[in-house]
LUMFI-996776 format. One line per 2 residues: number of its first residue (from 1); for each residue x, y, z of N, C-alpha, C. Coordinates in steps of 0.2 Angstrom, whole numbers. Layout:
NUM) X:Y:Z:X:Y:Z:X:Y:Z  ...
//
This chain:
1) 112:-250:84:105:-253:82:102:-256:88  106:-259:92:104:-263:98:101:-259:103
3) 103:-251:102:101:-247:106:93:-245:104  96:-243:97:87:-240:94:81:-246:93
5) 83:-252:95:79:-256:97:78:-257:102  80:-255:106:78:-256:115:76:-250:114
7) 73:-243:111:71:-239:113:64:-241:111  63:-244:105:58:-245:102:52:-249:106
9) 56:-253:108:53:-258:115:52:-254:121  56:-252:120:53:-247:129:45:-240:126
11) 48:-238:120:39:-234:117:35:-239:117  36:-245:114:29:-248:116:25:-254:121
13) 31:-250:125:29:-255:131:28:-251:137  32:-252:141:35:-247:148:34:-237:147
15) 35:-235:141:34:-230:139:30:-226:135  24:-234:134:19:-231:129:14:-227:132
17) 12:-223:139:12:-218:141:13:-210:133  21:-212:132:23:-206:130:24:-208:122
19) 19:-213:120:17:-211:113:16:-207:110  10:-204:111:7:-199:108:12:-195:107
21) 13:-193:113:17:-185:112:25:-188:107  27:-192:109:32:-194:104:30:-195:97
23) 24:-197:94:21:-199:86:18:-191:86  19:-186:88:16:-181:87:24:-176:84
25) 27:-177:91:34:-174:88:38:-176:83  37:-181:82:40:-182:74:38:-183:68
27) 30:-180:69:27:-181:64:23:-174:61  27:-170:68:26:-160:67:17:-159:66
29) 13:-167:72:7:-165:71:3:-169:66  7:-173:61:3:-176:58:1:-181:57
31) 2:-187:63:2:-192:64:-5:-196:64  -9:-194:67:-15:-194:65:-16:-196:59
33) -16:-189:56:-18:-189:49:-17:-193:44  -10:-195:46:-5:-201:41:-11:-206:42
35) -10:-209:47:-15:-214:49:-21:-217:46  -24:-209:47:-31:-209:43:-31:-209:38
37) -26:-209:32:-25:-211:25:-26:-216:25  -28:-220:27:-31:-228:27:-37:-228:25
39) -41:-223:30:-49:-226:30:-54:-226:24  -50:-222:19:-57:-223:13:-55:-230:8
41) -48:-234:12:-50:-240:9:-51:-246:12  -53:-247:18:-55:-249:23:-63:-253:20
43) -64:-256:23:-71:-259:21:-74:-263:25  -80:-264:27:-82:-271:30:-81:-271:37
45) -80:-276:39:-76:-282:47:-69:-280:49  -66:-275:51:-59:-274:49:-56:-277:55
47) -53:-277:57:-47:-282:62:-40:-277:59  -38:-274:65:-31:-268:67:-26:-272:69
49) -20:-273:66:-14:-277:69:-12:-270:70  -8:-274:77:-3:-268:82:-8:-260:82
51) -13:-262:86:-19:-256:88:-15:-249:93  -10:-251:97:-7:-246:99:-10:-241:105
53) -11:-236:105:-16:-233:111:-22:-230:106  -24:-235:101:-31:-236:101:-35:-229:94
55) -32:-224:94:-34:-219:88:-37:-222:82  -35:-227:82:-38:-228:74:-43:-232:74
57) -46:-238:81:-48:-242:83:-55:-236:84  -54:-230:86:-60:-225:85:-63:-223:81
59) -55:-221:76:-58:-217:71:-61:-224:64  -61:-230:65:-64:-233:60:-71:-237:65
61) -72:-235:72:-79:-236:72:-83:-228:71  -79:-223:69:-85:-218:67:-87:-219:61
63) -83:-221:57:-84:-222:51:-88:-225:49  -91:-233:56:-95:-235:56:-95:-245:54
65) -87:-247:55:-83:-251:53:-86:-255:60  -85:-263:59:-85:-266:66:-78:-269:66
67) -74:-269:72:-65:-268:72:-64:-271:80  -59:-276:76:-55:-277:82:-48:-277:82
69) -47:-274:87:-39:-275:90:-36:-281:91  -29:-280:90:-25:-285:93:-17:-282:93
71) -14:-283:97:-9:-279:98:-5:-285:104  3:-284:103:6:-289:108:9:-285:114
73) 8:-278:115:8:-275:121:2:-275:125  3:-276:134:-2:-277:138:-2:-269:140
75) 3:-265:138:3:-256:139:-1:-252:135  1:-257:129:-3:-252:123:-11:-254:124
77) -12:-260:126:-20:-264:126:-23:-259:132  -19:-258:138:-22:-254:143:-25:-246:139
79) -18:-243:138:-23:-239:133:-30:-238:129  -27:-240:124:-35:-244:119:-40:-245:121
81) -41:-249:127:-44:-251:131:-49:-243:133  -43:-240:137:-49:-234:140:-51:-229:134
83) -47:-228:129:-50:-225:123:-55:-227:117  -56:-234:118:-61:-236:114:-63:-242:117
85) -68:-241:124:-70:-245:129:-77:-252:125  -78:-248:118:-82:-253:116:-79:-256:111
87) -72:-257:107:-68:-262:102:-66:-268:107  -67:-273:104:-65:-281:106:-59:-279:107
89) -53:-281:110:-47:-280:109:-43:-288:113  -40:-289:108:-35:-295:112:-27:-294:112
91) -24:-300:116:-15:-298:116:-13:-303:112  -10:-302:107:-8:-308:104:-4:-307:97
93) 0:-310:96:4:-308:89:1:-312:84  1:-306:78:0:-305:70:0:-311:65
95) 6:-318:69:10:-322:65:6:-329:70  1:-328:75:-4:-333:75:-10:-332:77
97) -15:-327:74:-22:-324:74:-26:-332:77  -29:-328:83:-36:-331:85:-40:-331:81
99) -43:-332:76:-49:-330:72:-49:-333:68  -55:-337:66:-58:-338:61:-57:-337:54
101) -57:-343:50:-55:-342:42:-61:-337:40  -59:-332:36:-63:-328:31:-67:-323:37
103) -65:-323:43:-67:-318:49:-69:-310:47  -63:-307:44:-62:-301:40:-62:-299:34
105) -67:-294:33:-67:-289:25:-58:-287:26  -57:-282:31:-49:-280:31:-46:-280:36
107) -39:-281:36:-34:-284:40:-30:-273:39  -28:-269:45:-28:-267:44:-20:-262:47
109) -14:-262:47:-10:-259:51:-5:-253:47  -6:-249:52:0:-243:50:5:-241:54
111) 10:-240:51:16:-240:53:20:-247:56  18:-253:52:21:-258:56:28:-259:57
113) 32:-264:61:37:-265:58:38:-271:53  44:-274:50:42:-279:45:40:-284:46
115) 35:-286:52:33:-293:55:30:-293:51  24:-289:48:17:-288:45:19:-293:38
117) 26:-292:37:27:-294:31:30:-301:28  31:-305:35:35:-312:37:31:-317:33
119) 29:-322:31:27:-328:27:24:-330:32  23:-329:36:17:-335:42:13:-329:43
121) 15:-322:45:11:-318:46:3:-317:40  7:-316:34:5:-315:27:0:-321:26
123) 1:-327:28:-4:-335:29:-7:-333:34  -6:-330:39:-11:-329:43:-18:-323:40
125) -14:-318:39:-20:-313:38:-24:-315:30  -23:-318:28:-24:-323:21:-30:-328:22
127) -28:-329:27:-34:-336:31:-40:-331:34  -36:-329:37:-44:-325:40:-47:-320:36
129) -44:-316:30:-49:-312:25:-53:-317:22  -58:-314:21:-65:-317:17:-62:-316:9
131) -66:-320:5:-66:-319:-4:-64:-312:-6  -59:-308:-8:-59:-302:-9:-57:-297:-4
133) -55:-300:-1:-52:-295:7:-46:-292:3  -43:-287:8:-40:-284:8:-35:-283:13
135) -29:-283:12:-24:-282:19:-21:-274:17  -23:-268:20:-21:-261:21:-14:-259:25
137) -12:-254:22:-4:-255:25:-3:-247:24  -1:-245:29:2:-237:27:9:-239:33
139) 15:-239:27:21:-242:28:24:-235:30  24:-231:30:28:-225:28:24:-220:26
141) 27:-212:29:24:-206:27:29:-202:27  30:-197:23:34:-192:21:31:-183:23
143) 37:-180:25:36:-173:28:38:-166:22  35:-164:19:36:-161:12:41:-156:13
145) 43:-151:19:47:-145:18:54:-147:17  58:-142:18:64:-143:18:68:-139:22
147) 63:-135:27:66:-133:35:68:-138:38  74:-133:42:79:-137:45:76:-139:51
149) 71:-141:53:66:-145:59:64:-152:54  62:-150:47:60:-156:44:66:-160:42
151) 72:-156:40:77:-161:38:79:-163:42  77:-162:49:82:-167:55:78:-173:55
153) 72:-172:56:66:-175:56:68:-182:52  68:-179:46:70:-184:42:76:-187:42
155) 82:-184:45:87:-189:45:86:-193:52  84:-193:56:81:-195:62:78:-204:60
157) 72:-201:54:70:-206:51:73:-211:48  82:-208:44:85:-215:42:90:-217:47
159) 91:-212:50:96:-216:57:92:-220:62  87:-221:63:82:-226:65:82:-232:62
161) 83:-232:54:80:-237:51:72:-238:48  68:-230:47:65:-231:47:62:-228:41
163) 69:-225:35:70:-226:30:76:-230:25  77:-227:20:80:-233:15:87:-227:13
165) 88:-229:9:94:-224:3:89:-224:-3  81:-219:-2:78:-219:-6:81:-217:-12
167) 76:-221:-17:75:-217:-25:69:-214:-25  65:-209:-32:61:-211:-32:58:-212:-37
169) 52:-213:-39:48:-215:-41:40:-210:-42  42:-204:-49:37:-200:-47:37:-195:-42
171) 34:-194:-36:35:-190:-31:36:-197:-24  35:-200:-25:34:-205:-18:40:-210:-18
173) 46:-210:-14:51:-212:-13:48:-220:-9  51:-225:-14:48:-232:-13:55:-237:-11
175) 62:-235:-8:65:-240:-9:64:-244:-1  60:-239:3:59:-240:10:53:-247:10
177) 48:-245:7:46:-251:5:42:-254:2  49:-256:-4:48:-262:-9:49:-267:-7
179) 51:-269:-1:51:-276:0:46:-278:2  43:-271:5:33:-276:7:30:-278:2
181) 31:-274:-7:28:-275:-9:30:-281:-15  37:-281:-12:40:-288:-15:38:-296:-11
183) 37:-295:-5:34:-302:-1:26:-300:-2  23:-296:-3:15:-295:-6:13:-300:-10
185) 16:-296:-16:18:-300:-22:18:-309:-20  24:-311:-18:26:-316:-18:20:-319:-16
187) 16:-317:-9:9:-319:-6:4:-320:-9  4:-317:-15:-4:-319:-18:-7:-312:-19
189) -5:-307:-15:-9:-301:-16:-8:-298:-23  -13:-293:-24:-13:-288:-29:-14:-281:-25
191) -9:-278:-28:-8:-272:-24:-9:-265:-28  -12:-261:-24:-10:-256:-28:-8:-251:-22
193) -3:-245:-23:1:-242:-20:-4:-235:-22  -7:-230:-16:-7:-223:-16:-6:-220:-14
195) -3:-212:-15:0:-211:-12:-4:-203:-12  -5:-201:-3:-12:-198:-2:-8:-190:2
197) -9:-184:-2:-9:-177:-2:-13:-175:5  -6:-174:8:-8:-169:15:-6:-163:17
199) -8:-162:21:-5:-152:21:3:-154:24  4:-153:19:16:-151:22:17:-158:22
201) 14:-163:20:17:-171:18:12:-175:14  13:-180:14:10:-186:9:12:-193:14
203) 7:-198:13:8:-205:16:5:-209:12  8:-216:12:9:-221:7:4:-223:8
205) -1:-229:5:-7:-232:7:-4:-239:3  -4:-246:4:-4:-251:0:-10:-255:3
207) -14:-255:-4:-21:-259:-3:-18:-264:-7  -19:-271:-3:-18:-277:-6:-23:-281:-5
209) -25:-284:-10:-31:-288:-12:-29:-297:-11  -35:-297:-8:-32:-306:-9:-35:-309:-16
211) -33:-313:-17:-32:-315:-25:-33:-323:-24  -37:-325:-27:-38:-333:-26:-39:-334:-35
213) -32:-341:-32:-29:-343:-41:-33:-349:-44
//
């Protein structure tokens, strides 16, 4: 695990160069797309934890969003930077936001790892949503076939760690992540889990509403 950690660091650091082509090949293409399962429930002010080489940081200002970056690679920022030369972007981590209380309509990240889910992070993006914000999550996405490309694919994905000893639940396999929506829960949010029809896979969406008691 110590290894598949350091590789992880090295993608998004020294290596992020070879993102793309990397989220492309394990996603047979649909990486993007996963992504973009976010955007119809996006709203408002949005702020993107962990912006990455910047794709979505475009695709939610054509949409017509006003959106900031922040990400704690200075490799991935270099990116971002020349892909969306007109998003504010900062370096800085999730678990201490420069920003203003009530800043953002939505707090927005896809594919995070569990940091998004920590109890200082969860106060953080808490403080900065406005009345009725929302923190947006596409934790997970799934590859529908059952060719031998896609089941490597997917065993790939649990020897990474970067799924569970799923059950499921319906068509959407949740044991991967229940515990986001177990520390959600415990935060104050109201969630609802969708789960969004794509050509040869599906990906999770959890809209979580902030909730004032």
């Amino acid at each position: 695990m110590n290894l598949i950690r350091f590789g992880f660091r090295l993608l998004y650091n020294e290596l992020a160069w070879t993102y793309d082509v990397v989220s492309w090949a394990v996603s047979l293409g649909a990486w993007r797309d996963w992504q973009r399962a976010a955007l119809p429930h996006v709203r408002g002010r949005v702020l993107e934890l962990g912006h990455g080489p910047g794709h979505m940081l475009v695709a939610l200002q054509l949409a017509g969003h006003a959106v900031v970056g922040l990400d704690a690679s200075p490799f991935m920022g270099r990116l971002a930077r020349r892909r969306a030369p007109s998003a504010p972007l900062l370096r800085g981590m999730a678990q201490q936001l420069p920003f203003a209380n009530g800043r953002f309509d939505t707090v927005l990240a896809t594919f995070p790892t569990p940091y998004v889910v920590e109890a200082v992070t969860l106060r953080e993006v808490w403080r900065v949503l406005g009345a009725d914000g929302r923190l947006v999550i596409v934790p997970v996405a799934y590859l529908d076939g059952r060719d031998p490309v896609t089941r490597l694919l997917e065993w790939l994905y649990r020897v990474t760690g970067q799924r569970g000893e799923e059950r499921m639940r319906g068509e959407t396999a949740v044991a991967f992540y229940q515990p986001f929506i177990d520390r959600l829960t415990a935060a104050g949010f109201y969630i609802v889990v969708h789960t969004v029809r794509l050509s040869h896979s599906h990906a999770v969406v959890l809209v979580c509403t902030k909730t004032e008691n």
